[in-house]
DOLODO-144454 format. One line per 4 residues: number of its first residue (from 1); for each residue x, y, z of N, C-alpha, C. Coordinates in pm, whole numbers. Layout:
NUM) X:Y:Z:X:Y:Z:X:Y:Z | ...
end
This chain:
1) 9214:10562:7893:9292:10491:7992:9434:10478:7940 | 9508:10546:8020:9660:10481:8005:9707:10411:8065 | 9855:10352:8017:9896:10257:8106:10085:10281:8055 | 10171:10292:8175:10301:10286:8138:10384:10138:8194
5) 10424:10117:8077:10459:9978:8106:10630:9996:8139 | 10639:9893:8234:10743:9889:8397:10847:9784:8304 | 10967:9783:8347:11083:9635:8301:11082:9553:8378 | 10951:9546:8438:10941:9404:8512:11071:9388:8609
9) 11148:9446:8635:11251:9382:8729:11251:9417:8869 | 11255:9370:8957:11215:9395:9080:11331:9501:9123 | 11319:9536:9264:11366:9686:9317:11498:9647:9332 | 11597:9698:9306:11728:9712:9282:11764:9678:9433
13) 11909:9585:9479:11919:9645:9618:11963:9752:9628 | 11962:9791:9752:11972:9933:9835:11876:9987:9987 | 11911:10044:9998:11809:10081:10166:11755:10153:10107 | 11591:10157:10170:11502:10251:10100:11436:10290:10230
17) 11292:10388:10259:11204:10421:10320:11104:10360:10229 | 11007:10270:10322:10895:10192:10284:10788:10192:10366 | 10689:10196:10332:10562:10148:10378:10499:10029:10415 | 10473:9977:10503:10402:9805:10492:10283:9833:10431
21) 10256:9736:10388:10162:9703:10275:10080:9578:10316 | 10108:9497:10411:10064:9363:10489:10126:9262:10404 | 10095:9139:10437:10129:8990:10431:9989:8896:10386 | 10052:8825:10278:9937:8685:10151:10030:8594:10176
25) 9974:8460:10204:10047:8372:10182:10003:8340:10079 | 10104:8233:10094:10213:8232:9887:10141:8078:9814 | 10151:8039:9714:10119:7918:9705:10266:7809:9774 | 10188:7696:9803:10296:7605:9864:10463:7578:9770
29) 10538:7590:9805:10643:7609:9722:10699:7419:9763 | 10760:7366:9622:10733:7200:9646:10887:7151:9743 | 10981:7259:9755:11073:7202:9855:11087:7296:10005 | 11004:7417:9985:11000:7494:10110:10860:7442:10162
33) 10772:7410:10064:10612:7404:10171:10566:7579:10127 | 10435:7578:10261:10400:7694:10267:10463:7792:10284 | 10395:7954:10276:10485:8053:10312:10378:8208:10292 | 10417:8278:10349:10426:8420:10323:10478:8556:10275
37) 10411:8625:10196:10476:8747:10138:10467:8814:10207 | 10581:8912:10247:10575:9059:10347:10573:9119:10244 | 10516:9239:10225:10474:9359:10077:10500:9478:10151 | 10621:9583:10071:10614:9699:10091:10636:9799:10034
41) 10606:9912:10007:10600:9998:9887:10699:10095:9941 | 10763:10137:9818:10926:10258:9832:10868:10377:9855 | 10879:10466:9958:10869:10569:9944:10955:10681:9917 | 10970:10723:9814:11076:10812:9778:11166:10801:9673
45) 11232:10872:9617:11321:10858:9543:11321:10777:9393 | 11408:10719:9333:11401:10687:9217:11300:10571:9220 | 11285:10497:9293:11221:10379:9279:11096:10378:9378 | 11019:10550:9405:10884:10569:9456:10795:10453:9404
49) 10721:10413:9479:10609:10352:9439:10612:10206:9395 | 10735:10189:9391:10761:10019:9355:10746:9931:9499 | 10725:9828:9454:10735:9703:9579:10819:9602:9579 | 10885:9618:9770:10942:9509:9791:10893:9440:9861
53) 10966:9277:9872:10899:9179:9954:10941:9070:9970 | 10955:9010:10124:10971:8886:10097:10934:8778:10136 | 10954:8652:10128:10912:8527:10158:10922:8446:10252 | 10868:8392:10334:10916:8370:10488:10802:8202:10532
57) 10902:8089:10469:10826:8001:10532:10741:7964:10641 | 10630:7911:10662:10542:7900:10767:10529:7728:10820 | 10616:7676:10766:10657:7530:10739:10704:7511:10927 | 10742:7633:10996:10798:7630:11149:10813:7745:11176
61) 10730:7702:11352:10715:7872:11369:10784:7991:11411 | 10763:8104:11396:10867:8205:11466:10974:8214:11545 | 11148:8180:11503:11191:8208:11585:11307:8297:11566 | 11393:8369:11660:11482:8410:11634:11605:8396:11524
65) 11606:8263:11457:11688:8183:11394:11625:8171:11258 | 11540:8231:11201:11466:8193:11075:11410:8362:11028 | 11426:8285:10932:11373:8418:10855:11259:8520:10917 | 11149:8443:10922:11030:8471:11011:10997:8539:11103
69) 11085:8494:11178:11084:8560:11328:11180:8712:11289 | 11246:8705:11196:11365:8836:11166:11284:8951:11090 | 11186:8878:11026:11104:8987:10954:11014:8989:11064 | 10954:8985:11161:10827:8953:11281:10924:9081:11358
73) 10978:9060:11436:11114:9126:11471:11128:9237:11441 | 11157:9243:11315:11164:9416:11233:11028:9469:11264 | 10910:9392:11222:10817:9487:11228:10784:9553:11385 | 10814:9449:11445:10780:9542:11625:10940:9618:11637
77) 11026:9578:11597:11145:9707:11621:11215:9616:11786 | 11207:9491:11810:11302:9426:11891:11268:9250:11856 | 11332:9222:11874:11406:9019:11887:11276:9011:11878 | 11268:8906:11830:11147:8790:11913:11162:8704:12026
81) 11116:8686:12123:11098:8586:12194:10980:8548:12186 | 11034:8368:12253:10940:8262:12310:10819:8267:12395 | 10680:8289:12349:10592:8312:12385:10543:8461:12340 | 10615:8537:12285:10555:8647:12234:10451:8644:12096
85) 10327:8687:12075:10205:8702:11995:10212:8835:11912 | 10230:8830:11757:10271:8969:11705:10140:8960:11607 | 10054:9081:11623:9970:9074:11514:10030:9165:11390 | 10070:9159:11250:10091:9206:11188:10021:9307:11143
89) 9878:9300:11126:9790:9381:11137:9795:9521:11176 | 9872:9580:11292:9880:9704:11322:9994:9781:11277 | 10099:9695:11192:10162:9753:11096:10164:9818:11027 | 10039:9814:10922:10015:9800:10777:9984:9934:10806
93) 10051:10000:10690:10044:10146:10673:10192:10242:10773 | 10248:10181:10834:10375:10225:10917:10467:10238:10842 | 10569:10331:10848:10670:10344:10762:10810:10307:10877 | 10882:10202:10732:11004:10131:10833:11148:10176:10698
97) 11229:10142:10741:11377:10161:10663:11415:10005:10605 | 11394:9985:10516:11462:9827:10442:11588:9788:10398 | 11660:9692:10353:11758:9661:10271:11748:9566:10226 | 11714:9584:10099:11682:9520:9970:11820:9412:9924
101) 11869:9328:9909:11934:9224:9874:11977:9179:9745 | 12058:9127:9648:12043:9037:9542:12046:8893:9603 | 11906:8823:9510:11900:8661:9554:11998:8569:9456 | 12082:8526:9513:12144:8436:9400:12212:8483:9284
105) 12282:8419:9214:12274:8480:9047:12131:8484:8956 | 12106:8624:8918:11995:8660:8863:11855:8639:8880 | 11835:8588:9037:11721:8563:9061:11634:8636:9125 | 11637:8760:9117:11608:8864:9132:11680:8961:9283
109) 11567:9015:9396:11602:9036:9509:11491:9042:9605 | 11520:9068:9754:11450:9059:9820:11462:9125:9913 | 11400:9153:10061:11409:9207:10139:11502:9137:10238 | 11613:9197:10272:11680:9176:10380:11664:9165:10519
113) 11682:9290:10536:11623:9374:10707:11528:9488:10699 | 11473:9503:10811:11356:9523:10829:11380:9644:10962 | 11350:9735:10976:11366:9860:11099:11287:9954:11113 | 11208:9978:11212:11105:10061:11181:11143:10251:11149
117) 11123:10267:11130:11165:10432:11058:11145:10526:11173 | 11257:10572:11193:11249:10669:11330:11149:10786:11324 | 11110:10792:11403:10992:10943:11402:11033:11050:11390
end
């Protein structure tokens, strides 16, 4: 068995081609509350096979104005509206276009935007 060991640092920003990978919620975070991971794997290029992802409180629900609804949004490929039902579920395995972010000073990065990958 081998094993090649990674520098631990998460995916650089930049726009990549990705894969969904689905959504875990997260443990409760003590000033956001609950939440969810969006997971998606790079396809291509220097940083094949790595994962991005990000975090999207569940503390209030989906809307245009929150993170949530912007990553919900990306994955169907238009806005959200009020009264619309998105199962994430028929995602998983779709390939979309990302932009990866820096969070803060040195706190790693995350997923920005979200677009589904033209055919």
């Amino acid at each position: 068995m081998q094993f090649t060991v990674s520098s631990g640092a998460s995916t650089p920003p930049g726009f990549y081609a990705a894969s969904f990978l689905g959504c875990e919620e997260t443990e409760p975070h003590p000033e956001y509350g609950r939440g969810v991971r969006f997971k998606f794997r790079i396809a291509g290029g220097e940083h094949e096979g790595s994962q991005a992802s990000v975090i999207c409180s569940l503390e209030k629900p989906p809307s245009p104005r929150n993170r949530l609804g912007r990553v919900l949004g990306g994955l169907a490929g238009a806005p959200v509206a009020p009264g619309m039902t998105i199962s994430v579920d028929q995602y998983i395995g779709r390939n979309f276009l990302i932009s990866v972010q820096q969070v803060g000073s040195g706190q790693g990065t995350r997923i920005e935007t979200i677009v589904p990958s033209p055919a």
